[in-house]
C-alpha positions as CSV (number, residue, x, y, z in Angstrom):
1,X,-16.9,-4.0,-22.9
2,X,-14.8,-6.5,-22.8
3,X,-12.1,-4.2,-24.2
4,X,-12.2,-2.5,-21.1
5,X,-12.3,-5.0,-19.0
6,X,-8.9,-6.7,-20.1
7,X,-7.9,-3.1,-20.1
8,X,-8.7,-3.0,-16.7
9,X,-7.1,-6.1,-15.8
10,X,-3.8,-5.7,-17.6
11,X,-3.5,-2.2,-15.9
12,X,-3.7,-4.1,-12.5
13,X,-1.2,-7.0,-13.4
14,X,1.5,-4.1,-14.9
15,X,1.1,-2.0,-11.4
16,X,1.3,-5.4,-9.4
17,X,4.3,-6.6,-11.1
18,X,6.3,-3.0,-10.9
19,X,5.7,-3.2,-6.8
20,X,7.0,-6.4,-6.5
21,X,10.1,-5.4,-7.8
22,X,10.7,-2.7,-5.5
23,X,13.2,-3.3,-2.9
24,X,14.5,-2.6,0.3
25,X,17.2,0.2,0.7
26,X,20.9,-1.0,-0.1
27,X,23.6,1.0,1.9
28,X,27.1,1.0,1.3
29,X,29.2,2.2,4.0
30,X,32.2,4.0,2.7
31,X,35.8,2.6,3.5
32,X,39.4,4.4,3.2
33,X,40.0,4.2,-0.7
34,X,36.4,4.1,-1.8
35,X,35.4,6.7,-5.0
36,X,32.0,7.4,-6.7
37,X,34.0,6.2,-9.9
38,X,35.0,3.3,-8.1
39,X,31.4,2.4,-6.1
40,X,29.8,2.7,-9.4
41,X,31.9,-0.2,-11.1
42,X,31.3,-2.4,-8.1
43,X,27.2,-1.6,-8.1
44,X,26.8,-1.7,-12.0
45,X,25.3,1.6,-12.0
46,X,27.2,5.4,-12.7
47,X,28.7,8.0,-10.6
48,X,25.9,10.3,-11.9
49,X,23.1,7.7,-10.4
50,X,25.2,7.8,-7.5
51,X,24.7,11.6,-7.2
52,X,21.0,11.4,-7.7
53,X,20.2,9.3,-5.6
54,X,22.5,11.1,-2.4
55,X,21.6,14.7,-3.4
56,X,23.5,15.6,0.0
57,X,26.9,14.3,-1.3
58,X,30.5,16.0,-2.4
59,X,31.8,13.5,-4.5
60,X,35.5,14.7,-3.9
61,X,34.8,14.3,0.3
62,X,33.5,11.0,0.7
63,X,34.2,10.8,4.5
64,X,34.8,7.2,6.1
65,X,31.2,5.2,7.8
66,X,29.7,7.7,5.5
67,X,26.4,6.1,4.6
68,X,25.7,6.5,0.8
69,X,22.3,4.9,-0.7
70,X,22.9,2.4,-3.8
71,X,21.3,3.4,-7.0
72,X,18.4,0.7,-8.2
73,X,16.4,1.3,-11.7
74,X,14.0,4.4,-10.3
75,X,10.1,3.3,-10.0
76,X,8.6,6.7,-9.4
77,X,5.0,7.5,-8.8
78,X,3.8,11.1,-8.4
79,X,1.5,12.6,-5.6
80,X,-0.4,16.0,-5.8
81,X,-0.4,17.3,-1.7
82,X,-3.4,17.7,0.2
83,X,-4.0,19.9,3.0
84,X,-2.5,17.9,6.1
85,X,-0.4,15.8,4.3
86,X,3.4,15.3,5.4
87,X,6.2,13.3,4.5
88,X,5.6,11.0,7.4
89,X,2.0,10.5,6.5
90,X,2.8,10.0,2.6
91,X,5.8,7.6,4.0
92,X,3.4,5.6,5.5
93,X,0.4,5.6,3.0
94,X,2.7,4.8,-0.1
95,X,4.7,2.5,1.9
96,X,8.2,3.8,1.3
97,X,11.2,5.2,4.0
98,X,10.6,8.8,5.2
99,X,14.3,9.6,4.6
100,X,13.9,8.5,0.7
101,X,10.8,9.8,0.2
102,X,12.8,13.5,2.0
103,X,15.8,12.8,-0.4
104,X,13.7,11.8,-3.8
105,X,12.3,15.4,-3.4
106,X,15.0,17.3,-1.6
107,X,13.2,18.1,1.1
108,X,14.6,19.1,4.6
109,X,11.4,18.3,6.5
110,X,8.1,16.5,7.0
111,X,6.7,19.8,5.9
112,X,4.6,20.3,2.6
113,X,3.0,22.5,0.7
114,X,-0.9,21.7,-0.3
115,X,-1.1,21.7,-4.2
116,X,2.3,20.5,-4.8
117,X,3.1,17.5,-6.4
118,X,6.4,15.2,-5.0
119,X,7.6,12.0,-6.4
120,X,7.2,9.0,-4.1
121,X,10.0,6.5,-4.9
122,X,8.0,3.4,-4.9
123,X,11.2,1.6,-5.7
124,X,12.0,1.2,-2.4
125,X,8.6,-0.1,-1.4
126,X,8.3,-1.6,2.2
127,X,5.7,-3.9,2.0
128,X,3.9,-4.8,5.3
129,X,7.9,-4.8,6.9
130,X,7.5,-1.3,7.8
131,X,6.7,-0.4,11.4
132,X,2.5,0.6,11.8
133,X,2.3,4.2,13.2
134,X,-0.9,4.6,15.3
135,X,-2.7,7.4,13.5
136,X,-6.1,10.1,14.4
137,X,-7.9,12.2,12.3
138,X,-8.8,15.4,13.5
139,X,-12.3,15.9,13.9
140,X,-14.4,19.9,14.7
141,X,-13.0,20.5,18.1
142,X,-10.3,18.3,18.6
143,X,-7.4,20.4,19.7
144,X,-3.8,18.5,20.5
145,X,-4.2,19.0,24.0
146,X,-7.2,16.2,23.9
147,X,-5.8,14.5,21.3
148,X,-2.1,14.2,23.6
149,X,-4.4,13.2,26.7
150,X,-6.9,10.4,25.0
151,X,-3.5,8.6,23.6
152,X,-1.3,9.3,26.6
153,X,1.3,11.2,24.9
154,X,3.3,14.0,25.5
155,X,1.8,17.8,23.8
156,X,5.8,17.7,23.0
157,X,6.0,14.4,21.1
158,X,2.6,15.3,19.1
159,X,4.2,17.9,17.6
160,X,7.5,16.4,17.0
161,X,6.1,13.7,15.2
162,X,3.4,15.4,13.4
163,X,6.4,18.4,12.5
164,X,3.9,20.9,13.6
165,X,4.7,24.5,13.9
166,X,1.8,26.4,15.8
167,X,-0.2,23.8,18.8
168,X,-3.0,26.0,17.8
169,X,-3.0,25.1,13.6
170,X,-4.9,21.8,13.3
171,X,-7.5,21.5,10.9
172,X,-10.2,18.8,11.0
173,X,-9.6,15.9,8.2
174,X,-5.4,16.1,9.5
175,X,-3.9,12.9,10.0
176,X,-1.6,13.0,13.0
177,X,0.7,10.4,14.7
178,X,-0.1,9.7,18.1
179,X,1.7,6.7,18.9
């Protein structure tokens, strides 16, 4: 029992100490000059970390005020999809940036597929910093019409936010962004 406990316990402290060191999204901007070989030796870290963690990259085009995300020691944690998950809601519930969380599985929208499983790159983890997203979960008989109306927001932005394809295709249990 008391096996398990300390089990228990040392299991906590070794999830607790990989969150805190997580940190916020470095950015280098890139200048006339600048190379993958060369951003690599200046960041400690290799052109081929570079690559991975800017999947949308040409290495030979680097274009100047290009935005390129600097590679950190990967923390990754895995999530199996649920029905009326997306990467906003994920973004939100595993505290990381939408655009990593997008980019850590090559993904070109907030679109997912129920049943799959996506990394969640908890090495950029936001802590309480990130901005709160009112949320609703749909309920038998909610449609986004009512849903649009009780928060005062557009039928346009619901679906915008929430990334959804047919105004008609909610299912009860969703969680959407309203605000």
């Amino acid at each position: 029992m008391k096996k398990a406990i300390f089990a228990i316990l040392f299991i906590l402290l070794v999830g607790v100490t990989m969150v805190a060191g997580a940190a916020e999204p470095q950015y280098h901007t890139i200048i006339t000059g600048d190379t993958l070989y060369g951003l690599a030796r200046k960041y400690d870290t290799t052109a081929l970390a570079f690559l991975d963690f800017n999947p949308d990259i040409t290495p030979d085009r680097l274009e100047v005020g290009q935005k390129l995300l600097v590679p950190v020691e990967p923390l990754w944690s895995y999530h199996v999809v649920q029905p009326g998950d997306n990467v906003r809601s994920l973004a939100k519930a595993y505290k990381v940036p939408e655009e990593l969380l997008r980019s850590a599985n090559r993904l070109n929208s907030n679109s997912l597929t129920a049943g799959e499983t996506i990394r969640i790159p908890i090495h950029f983890y936001l802590g309480d910093s990130a901005p709160e997203k009112l949320t609703h979960r749909v309920e038998i008989g909610d449609t986004l019409y009512k849903i649009a109306q009780h928060y005062k927001v557009s039928l346009s932005q619901l679906v915008e936010w929430n990334e959804i394809d047919h105004i008609d295709n909610i299912i009860a249990g969703q969680i959407l962004v309203v605000g």
